[in-house]
C-alpha positions as CSV (number, residue, x, y, z in Angstrom):
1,X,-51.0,-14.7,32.4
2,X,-53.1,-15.8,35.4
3,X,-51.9,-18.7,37.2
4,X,-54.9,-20.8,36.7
5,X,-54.3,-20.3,33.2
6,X,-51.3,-21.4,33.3
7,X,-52.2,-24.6,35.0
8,X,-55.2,-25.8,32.8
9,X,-52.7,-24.9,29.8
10,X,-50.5,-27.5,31.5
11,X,-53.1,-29.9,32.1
12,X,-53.7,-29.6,28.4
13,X,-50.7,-30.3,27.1
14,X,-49.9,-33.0,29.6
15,X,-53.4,-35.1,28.6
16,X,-52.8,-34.4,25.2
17,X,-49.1,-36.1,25.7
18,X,-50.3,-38.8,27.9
19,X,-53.7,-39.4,24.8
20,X,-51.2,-39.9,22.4
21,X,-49.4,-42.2,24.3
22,X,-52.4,-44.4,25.2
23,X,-53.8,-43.9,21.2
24,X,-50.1,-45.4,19.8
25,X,-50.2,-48.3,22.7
26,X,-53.7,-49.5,21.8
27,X,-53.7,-48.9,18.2
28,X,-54.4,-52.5,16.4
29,X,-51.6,-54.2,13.8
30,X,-49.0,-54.3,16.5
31,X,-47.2,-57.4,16.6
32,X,-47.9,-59.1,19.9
33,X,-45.2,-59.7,21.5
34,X,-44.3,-55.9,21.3
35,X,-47.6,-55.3,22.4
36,X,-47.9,-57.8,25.0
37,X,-44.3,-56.4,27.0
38,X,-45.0,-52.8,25.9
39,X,-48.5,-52.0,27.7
40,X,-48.6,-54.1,30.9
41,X,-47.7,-57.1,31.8
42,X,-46.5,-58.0,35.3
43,X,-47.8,-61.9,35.1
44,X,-45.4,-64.4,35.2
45,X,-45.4,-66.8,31.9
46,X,-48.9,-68.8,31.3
47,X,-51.4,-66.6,32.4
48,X,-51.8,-64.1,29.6
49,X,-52.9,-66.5,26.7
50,X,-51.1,-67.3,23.8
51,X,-53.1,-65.3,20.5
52,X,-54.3,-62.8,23.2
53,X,-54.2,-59.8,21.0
54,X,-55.6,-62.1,17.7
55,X,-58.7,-62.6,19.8
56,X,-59.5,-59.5,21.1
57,X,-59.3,-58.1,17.6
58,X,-61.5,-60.9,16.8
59,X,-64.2,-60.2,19.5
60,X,-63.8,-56.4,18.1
61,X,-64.9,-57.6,14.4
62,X,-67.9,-59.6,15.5
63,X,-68.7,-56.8,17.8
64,X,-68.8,-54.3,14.8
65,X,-71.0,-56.9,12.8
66,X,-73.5,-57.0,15.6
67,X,-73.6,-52.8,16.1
68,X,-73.8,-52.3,12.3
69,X,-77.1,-54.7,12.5
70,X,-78.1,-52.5,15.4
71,X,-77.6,-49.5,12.9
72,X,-79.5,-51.1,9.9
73,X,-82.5,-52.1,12.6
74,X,-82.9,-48.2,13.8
75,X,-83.0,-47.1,10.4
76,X,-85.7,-49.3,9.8
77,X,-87.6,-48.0,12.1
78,X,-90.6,-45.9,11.2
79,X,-90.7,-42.4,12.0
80,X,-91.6,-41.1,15.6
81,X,-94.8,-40.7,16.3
82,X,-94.6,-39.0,19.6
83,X,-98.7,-38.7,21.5
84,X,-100.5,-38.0,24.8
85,X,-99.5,-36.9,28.3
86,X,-97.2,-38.1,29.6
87,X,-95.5,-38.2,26.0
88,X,-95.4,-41.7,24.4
89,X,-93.6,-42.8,21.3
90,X,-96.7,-44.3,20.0
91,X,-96.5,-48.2,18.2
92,X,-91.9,-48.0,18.2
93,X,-91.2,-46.8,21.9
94,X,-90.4,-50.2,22.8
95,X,-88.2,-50.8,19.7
96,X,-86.6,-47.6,19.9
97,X,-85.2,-47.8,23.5
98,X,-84.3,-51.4,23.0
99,X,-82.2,-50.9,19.5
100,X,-80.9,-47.5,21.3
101,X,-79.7,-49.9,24.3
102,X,-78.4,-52.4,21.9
103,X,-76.3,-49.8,20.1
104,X,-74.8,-48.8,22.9
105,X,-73.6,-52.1,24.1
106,X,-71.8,-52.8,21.0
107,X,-70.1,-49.4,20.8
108,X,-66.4,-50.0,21.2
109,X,-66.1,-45.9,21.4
110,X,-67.2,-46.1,24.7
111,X,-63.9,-46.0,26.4
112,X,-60.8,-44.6,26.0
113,X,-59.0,-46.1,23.4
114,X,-62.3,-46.9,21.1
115,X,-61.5,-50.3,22.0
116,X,-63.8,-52.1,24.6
117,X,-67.9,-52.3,24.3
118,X,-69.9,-53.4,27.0
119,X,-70.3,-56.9,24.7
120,X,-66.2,-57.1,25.2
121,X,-66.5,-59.2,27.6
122,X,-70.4,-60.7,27.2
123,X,-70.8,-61.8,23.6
124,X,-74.5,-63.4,22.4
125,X,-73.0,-66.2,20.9
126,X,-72.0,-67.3,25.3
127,X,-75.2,-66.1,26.4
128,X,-73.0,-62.8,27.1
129,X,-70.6,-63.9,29.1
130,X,-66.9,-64.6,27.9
131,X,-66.4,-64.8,23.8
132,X,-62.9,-65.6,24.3
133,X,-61.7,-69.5,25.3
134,X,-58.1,-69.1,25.8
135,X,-59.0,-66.0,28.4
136,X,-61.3,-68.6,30.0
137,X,-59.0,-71.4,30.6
138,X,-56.3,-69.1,31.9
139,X,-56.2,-65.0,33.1
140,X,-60.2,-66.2,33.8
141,X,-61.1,-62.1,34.3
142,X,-61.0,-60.2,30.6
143,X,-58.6,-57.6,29.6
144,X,-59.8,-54.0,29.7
145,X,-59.1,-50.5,28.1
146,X,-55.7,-50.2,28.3
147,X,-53.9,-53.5,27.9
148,X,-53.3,-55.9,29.9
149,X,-55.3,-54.6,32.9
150,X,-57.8,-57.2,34.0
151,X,-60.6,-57.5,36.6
152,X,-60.8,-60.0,39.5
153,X,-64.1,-62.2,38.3
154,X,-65.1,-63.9,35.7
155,X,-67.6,-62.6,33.3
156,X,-71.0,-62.9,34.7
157,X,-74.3,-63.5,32.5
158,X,-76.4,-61.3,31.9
159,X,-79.2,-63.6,30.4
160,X,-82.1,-62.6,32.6
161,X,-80.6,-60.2,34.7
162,X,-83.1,-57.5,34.6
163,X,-85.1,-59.7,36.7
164,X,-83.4,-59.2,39.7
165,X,-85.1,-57.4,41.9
166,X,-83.1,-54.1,43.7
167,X,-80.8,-55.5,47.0
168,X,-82.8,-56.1,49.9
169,X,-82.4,-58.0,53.5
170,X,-85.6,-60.0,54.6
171,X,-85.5,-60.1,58.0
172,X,-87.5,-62.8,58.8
173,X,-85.0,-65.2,57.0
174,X,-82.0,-63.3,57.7
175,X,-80.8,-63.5,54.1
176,X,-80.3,-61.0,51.2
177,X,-81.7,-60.9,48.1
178,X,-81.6,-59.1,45.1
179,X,-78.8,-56.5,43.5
180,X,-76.8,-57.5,40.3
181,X,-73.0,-58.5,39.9
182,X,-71.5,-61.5,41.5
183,X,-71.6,-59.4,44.9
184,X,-74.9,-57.5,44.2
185,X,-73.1,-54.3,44.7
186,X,-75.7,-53.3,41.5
187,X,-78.5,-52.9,44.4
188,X,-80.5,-50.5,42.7
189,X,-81.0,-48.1,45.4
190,X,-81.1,-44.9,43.0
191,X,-82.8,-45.7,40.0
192,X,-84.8,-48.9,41.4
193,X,-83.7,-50.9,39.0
194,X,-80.0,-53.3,39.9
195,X,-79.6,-54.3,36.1
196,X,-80.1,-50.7,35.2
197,X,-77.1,-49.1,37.9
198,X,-75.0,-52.4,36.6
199,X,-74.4,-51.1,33.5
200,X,-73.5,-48.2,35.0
201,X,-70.3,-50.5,36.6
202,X,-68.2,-51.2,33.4
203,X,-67.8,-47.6,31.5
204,X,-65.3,-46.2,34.7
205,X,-64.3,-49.8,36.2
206,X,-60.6,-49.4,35.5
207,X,-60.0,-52.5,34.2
208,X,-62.7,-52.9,32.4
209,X,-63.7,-49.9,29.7
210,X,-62.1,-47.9,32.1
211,X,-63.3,-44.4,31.5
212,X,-62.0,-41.8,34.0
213,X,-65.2,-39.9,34.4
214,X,-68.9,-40.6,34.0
215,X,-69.2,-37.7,31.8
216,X,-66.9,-39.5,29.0
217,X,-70.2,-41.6,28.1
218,X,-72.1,-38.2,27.8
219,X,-69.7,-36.7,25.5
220,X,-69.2,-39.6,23.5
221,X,-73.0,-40.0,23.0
222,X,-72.9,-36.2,21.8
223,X,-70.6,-37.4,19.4
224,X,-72.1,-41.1,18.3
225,X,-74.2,-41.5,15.0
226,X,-77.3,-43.1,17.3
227,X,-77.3,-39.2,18.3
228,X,-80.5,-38.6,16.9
229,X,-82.1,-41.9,18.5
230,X,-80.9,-40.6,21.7
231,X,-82.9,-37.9,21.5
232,X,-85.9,-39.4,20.0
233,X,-85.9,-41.1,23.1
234,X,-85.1,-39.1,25.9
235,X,-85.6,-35.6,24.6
236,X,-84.3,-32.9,22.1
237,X,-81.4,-31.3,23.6
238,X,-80.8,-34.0,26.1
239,X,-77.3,-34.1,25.3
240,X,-76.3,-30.2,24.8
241,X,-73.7,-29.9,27.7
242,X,-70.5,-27.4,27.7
243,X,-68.0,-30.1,27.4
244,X,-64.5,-28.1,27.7
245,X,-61.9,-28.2,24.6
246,X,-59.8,-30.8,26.8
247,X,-62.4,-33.3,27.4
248,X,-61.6,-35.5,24.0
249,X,-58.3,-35.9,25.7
250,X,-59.4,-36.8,29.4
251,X,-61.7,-38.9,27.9
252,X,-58.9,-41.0,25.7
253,X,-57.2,-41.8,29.4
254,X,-57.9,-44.6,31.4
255,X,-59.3,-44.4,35.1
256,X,-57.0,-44.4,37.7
257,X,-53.9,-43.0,35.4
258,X,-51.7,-40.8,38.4
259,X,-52.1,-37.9,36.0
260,X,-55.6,-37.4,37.8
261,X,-54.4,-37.4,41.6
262,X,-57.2,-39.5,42.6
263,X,-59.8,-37.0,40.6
264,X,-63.0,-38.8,39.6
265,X,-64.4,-35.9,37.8
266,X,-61.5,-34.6,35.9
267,X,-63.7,-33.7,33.5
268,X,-64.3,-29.7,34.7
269,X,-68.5,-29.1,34.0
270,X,-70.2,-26.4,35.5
271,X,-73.0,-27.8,38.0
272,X,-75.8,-27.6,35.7
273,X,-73.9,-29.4,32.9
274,X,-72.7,-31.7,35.1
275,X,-76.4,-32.5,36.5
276,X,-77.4,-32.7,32.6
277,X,-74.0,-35.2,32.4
278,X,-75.4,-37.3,35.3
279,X,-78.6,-37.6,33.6
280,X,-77.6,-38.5,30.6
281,X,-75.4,-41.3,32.5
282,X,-79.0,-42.7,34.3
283,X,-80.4,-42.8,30.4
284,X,-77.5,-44.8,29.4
285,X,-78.0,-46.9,32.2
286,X,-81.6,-47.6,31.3
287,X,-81.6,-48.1,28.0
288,X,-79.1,-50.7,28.2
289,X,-81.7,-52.5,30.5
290,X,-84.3,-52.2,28.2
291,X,-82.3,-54.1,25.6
292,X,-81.2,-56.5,28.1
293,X,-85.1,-57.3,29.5
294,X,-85.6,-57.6,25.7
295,X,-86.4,-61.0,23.5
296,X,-83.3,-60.1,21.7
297,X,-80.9,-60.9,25.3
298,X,-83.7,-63.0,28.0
299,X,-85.7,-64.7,25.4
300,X,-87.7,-67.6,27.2
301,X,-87.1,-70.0,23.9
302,X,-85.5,-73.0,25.4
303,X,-86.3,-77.0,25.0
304,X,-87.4,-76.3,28.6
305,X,-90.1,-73.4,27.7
306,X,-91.2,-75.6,25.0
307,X,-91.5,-78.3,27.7
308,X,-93.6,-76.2,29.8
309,X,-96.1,-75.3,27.1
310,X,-96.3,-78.9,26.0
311,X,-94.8,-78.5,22.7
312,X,-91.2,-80.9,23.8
313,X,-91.2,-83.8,24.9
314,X,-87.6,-84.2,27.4
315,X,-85.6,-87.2,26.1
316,X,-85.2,-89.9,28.8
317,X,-81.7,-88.3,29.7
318,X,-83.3,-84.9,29.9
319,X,-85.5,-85.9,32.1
320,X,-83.7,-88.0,34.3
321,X,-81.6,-85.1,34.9
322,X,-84.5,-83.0,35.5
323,X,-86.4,-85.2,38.1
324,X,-82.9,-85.1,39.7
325,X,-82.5,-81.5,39.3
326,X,-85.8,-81.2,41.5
327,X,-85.0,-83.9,43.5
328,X,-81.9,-85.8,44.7
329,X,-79.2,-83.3,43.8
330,X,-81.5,-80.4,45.5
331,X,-80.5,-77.9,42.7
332,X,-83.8,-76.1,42.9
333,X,-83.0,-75.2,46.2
334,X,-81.1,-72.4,45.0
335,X,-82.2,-72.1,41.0
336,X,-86.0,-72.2,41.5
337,X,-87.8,-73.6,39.0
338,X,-91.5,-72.7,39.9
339,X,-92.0,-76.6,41.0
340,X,-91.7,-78.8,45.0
341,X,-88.4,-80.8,45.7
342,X,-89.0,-84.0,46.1
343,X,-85.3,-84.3,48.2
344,X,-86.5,-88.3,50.0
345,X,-87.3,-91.9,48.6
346,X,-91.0,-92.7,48.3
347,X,-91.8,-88.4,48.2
348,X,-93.7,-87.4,45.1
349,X,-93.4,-83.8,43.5
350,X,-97.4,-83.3,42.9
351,X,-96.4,-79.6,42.7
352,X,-97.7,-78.0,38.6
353,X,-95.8,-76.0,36.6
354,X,-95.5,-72.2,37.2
355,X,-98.6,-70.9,36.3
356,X,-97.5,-67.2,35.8
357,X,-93.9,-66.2,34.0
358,X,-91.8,-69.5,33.2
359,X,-89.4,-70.1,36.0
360,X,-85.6,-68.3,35.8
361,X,-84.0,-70.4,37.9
362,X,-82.4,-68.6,40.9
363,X,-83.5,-67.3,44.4
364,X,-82.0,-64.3,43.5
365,X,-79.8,-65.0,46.9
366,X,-76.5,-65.6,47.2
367,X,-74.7,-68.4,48.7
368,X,-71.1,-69.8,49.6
369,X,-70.3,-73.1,47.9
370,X,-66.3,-73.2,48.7
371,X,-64.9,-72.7,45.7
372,X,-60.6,-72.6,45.7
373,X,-58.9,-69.7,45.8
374,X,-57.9,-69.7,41.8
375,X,-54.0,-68.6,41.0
376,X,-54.6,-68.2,37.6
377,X,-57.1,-65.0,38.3
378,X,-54.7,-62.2,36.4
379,X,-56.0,-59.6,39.4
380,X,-53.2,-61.0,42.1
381,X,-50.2,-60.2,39.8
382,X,-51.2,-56.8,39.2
383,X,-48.9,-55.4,41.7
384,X,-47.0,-52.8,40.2
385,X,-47.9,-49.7,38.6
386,X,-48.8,-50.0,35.0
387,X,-47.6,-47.1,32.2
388,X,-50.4,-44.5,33.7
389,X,-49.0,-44.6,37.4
390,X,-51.9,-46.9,38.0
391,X,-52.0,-50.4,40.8
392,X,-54.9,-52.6,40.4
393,X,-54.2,-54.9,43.3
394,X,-51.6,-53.8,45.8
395,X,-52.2,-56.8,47.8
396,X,-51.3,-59.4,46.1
397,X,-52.3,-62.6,46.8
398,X,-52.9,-60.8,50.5
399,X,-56.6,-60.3,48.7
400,X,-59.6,-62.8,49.7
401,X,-62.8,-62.5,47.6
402,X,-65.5,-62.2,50.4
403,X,-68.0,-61.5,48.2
404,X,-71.0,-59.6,49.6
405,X,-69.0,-59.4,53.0
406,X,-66.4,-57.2,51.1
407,X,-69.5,-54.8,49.6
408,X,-71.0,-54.5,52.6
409,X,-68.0,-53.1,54.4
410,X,-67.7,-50.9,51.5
411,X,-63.9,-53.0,51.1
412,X,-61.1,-52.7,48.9
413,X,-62.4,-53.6,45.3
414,X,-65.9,-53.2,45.4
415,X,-68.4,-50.7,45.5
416,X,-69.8,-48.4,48.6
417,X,-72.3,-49.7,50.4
418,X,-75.7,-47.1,50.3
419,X,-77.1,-48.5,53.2
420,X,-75.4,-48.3,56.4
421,X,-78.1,-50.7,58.7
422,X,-76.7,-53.4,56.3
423,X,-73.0,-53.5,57.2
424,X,-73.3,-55.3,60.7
425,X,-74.7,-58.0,58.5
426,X,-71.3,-58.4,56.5
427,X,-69.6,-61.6,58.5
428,X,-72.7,-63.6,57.6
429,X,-72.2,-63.0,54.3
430,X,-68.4,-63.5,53.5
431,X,-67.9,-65.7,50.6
432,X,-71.2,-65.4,49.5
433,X,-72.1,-64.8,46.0
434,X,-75.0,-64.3,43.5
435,X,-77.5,-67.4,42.5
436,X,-76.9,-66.9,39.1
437,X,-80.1,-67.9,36.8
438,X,-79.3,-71.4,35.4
439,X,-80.9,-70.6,32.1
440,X,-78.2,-70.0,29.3
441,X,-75.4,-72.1,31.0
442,X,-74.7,-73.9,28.5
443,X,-75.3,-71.9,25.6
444,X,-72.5,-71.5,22.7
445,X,-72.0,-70.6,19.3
446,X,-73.3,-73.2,17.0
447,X,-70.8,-74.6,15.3
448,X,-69.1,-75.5,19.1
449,X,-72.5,-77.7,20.5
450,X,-71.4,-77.9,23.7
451,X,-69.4,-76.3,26.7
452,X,-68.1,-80.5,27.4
453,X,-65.0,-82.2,26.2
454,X,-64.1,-83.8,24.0
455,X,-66.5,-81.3,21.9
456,X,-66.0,-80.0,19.3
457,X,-67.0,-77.5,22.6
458,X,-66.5,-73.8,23.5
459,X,-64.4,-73.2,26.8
460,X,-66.2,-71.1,29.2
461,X,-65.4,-70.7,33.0
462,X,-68.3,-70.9,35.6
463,X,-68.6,-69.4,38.9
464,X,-66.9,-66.0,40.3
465,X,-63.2,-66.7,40.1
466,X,-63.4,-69.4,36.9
467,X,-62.4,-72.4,38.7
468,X,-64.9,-74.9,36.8
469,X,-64.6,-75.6,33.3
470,X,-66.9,-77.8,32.5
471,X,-70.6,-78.5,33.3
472,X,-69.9,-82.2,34.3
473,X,-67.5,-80.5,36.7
474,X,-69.8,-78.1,38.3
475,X,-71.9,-81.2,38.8
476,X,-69.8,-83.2,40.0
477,X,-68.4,-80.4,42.7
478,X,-71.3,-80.1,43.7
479,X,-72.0,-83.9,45.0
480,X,-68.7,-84.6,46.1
481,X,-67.2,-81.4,47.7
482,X,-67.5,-83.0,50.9
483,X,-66.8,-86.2,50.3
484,X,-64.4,-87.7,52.9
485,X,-61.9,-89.3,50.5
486,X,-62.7,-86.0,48.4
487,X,-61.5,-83.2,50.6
488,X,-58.1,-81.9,51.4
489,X,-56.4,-79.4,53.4
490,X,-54.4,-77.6,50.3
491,X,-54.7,-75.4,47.4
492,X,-55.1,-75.4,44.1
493,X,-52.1,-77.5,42.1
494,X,-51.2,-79.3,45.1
495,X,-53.3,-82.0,45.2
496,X,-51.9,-85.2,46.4
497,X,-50.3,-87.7,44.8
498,X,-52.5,-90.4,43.4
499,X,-55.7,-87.8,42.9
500,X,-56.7,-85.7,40.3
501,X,-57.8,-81.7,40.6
502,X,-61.7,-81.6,40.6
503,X,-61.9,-85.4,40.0
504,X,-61.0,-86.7,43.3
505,X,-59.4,-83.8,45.3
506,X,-61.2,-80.7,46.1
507,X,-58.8,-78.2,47.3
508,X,-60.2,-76.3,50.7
509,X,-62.3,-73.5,49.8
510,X,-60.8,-69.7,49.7
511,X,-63.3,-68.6,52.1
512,X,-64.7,-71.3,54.9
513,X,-67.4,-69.2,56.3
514,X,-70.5,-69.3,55.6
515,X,-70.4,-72.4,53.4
516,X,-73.8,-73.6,51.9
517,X,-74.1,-77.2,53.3
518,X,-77.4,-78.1,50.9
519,X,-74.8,-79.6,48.7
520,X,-71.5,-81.1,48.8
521,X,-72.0,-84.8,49.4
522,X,-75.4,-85.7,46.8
523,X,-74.2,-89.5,46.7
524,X,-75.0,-89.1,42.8
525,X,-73.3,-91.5,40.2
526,X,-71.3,-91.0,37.6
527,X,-74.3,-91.1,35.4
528,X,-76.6,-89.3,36.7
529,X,-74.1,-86.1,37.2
530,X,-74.2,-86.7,33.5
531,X,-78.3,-86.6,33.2
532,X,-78.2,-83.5,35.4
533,X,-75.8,-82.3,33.0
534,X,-77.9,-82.8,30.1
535,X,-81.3,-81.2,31.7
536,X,-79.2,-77.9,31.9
537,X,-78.8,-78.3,28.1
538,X,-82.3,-78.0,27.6
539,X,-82.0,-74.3,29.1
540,X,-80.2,-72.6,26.6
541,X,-82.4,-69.9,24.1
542,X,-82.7,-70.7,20.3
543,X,-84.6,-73.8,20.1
544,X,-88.1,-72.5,19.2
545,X,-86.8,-69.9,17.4
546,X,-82.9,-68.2,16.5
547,X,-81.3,-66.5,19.1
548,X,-80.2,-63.4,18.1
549,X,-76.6,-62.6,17.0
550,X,-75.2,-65.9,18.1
551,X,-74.1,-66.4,14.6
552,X,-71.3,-63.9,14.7
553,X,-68.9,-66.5,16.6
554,X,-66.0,-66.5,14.0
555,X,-63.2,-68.1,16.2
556,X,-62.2,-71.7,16.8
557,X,-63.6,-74.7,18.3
558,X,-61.6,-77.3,21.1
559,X,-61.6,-80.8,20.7
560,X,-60.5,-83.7,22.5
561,X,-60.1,-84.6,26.1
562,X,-62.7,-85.2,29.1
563,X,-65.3,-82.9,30.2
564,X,-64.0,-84.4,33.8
565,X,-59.8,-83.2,33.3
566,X,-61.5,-80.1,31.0
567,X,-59.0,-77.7,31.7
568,X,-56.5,-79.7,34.2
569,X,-53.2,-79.5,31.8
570,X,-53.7,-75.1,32.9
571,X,-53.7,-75.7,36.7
572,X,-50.8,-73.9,38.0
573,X,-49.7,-74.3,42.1
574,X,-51.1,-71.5,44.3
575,X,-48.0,-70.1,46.0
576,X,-47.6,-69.7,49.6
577,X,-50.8,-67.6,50.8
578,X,-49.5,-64.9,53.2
579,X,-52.6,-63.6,55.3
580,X,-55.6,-61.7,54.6
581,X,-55.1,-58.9,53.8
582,X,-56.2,-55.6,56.8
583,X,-57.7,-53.6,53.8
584,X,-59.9,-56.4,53.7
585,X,-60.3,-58.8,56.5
586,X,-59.2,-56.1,58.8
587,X,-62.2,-53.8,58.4
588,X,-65.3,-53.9,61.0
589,X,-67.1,-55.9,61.3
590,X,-64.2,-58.7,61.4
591,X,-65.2,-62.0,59.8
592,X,-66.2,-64.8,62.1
593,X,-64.3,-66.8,62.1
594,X,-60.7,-65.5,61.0
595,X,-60.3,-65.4,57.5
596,X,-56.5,-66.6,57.2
């Protein structure tokens, strides 16, 4: 027997050894405690939730209710009618792409244990960001693939993301915009579209759906029921590709597992088929974006477009909030909203409303505002290897989140950078990180009205690491972050005595540079953090008609407590920071000034 021969037979038998062991790990009805030790778990006590396990099997459930709906809405569908050059699926071409990228981001079977969608971790119901509140209030990233992996950010919106346009510097400003994620790594470069290469983030992010080759999402497309949409769409025979016997076995393996020496293409396709693979991975990418640009994900149906159009009138609150939005608290600064700032006593706005598409609230820039360093982000415990040979985060709490700066210097964590002319840029961007649109902050699932204490509410986490819990928080960071009296030269859990965490100590940010100095010190009361509060209410979809599958929330409301403390009783201290790490604020250019 040739050696060769001898070595893929190996190969085989190891990946069918190593897919059994992943299948028995993951498999559901476990109890959780067995599960919990079993997998991965290298936190110390308090930062994996309590009911993890429960809710993820809950999220899976809803998940299933949403793709079976996805299912019954293709089969509704009237035939293809395909007409003209270039080919167009006449009168359903629309609806076709956008149920085909809806029933791939509530297909669980893409990854490797069948076990994480895309909506894992952005769930209708929290304008698709995190469906789970105890994950929130504590490991603040979500759990991937293979249990408990976990990323290093919280889960971002992607409410109006396909608006972004792809990554670019404007020179004349000196400032960035564009790209999707929190770093805009997503820049769009390739396909000209950031929302589009986003989705093309999750399927082989290792501690997300985890996938150990792009191809995985190509064979598992071969294999999916929404085959024949597929090809309606892109093509007969779009997803014919030699897959080897083995691949059902690579493909049931997490990214990163030591079994692949570092091979990102385990997977072993002959060029052609892996051209047709890559293809097939740009298709997924853009169908997903179609579903995403789609009324059924950015809608435009808030109190605010009703406002716009003249069919709401703003209560008094609302619009308290809102004249402060656009005025004293400077917020559309940064989340535009089509309209002047009126930022001094005795200015008037005169400015009308936006008389082409209805504001979406960002710059699309990105921007520092000094958020602590969080110990509660799961990513700085995962230091040893898990059951596949695999370590997320060698560094420890040695890693800084610079944001962009990190993607720029194509850094540890992120992804590379496409465009070399960008990286000398990277040490005036450190810390910086997406202008998220403000629309859909404060969505939840119905039966949990608000994201405030005492509620009933829904726990959701805001900003990149999770820090804020609460809207009346974020507010209120905002004005007072550089308050005097405010401001203190510690981290997280170690406020002084006599203050309270995000009340009346700010802990000093995680990153210093490049802080954005339009807020920090608003002088705004008590009450009219509250109005401000209130106006960002009015943004959330499903008032002039139901948002789609918000419904499906089956899990449990929070009561009691003080949108001000939301969150307080899970601080935790940070331990003793040793220094940035080299493999990240050791790479050229340098930050300016040292990132300690």
């Amino acid at each position: 027997m040739r050696p060769t021969t001898l070595l893929r037979l190996s190969l085989a038998c190891l990946l069918m050894l190593a897919a059994l062991i992943i299948i028995s790990q993951i498999v559901s009805g476990q109890p959780e405690a067995t599960q919990a030790t079993s997998v991965y778990n290298p936190y110390p006590p308090g930062i994996l939730p309590a009911g993890l396990n429960a809710e993820i099997a809950r999220v899976l459930r809803e998940i299933d209710v949403i793709e079976e709906r996805a299912i019954e809405r293709w089969h509704r569908l009237p035939p293809p009618i395909v007409t003209g050059q270039p080919p167009i699926l006449k009168n359903t071409g629309t609806e076709r792409i956008e149920t085909l990228g809806q029933l791939m981001n509530f297909d669980r079977r893409m990854s490797p244990g069948r076990n994480q969608a895309c909506s894992s971790c952005h769930m209708p119901y929290a304008a698709f960001s995190g469906p789970i509140p105890s994950v929130n209030l504590t490991m603040i990233a979500y759990p991937g693939t293979a249990h408990f992996r976990a990323g290093k950010r919280t889960a971002q919106r992607y409410t109006y993301s396909p608006f972004f346009p792809v990554l670019q510097y404007n020179q004349e400003q000196g400032l960035f915009f564009g790209g999707n994620f929190w770093d805009s790594r997503a820049t769009g470069y390739l396909l000209r579209n950031p929302d589009a290469q986003q989705a093309q983030g999750p399927p082989v992010d290792t501690q997300e759906m985890g996938f150990p080759d792009t191809a995985c999402v190509a064979f598992r497309l071969s294999r999916s029921v929404y085959r024949p949409l597929f090809e309606e769409v892109w093509g007969q025979g779009s997803l014919d590709i030699n897959f080897p016997p083995e691949t059902e076995q690579i493909c049931a393996i997490p990214g990163g597992a030591a079994l692949f020496g570092g091979n990102v293409e385990p997977v072993n396709l002959s060029p052609g088929d892996r051209n047709r693979a890559n293809v097939v991975y740009d298709r997924w990418a853009q169908s997903i974006d179609s579903y995403e640009q789609s009324v059924q994900v950015s809608a435009y149906s808030s109190k605010f477009d009703a406002f716009i159009a003249g069919n709401y009138t703003m209560t008094p609150t609302e619009q308290a909030g809102y004249n402060l939005f656009k005025g004293k608290a400077n917020c559309n600064s940064c989340h535009v909203d089509g309209r002047g700032t009126t930022l001094n006593p005795g200015q008037v706005d005169t400015s009308t409303n936006a008389a082409a598409n209805p504001p979406l609230f960002t710059c699309f820039g990105s921007a520092n505002e000094g958020l602590p360093l969080n110990p509660r982000d799961a990513f700085y415990y995962q230091t040893t290897p898990d059951p596949f040979g695999f370590t997320a985060n060698p560094l420890g709490f040695g890693y800084r989140d610079l944001g962009m700066g990190t993607f720029l210097r194509s850094g540890f964590g992120t992804a590379a950078n496409p465009n070399r002319s960008w990286t000398r840029f990277a040490p005036t961007v450190d810390g910086q990180f997406q202008v998220s649109s403000a629309r859909n902050v404060a969505m939840t699932p119905p039966q949990c009205p608000t994201t405030e204490a005492p509620g009933p509410y829904f726990q959701k986490e805001f900003f990149h690491n999770g820090y804020i819990k609460s809207l009346k928080q974020l507010v209120h960071f905002y004005n007072t972050r550089d308050k005097k009296e405010f401001a203190f030269n510690v981290t997280s859990g170690h406020c002084p005595d006599g203050t309270i965490e995000k009340v009346n100590c700010w802990p000093r940010p995680e990153v210093r540079n490049n802080l954005d100095m339009t807020t920090g010190n608003l002088g705004l009361t008590d009450e009219e953090e509250n109005q401000i509060v209130a106006f960002l209410q009015t943004l959330t979809d499903g008032f002039t008609r139901p948002y789609p599958n918000r419904d499906t929330f089956t899990g449990t409301c929070m009561t009691g407590g003080s949108a001000a403390t939301q969150g307080n009783e899970f601080l935790i201290p940070t331990p003793p920071l040793p220094p940035c790490a080299p493999e990240v604020c050791g790479l050229a250019p340098t930050p300016t000034p040292h990132i300690r």
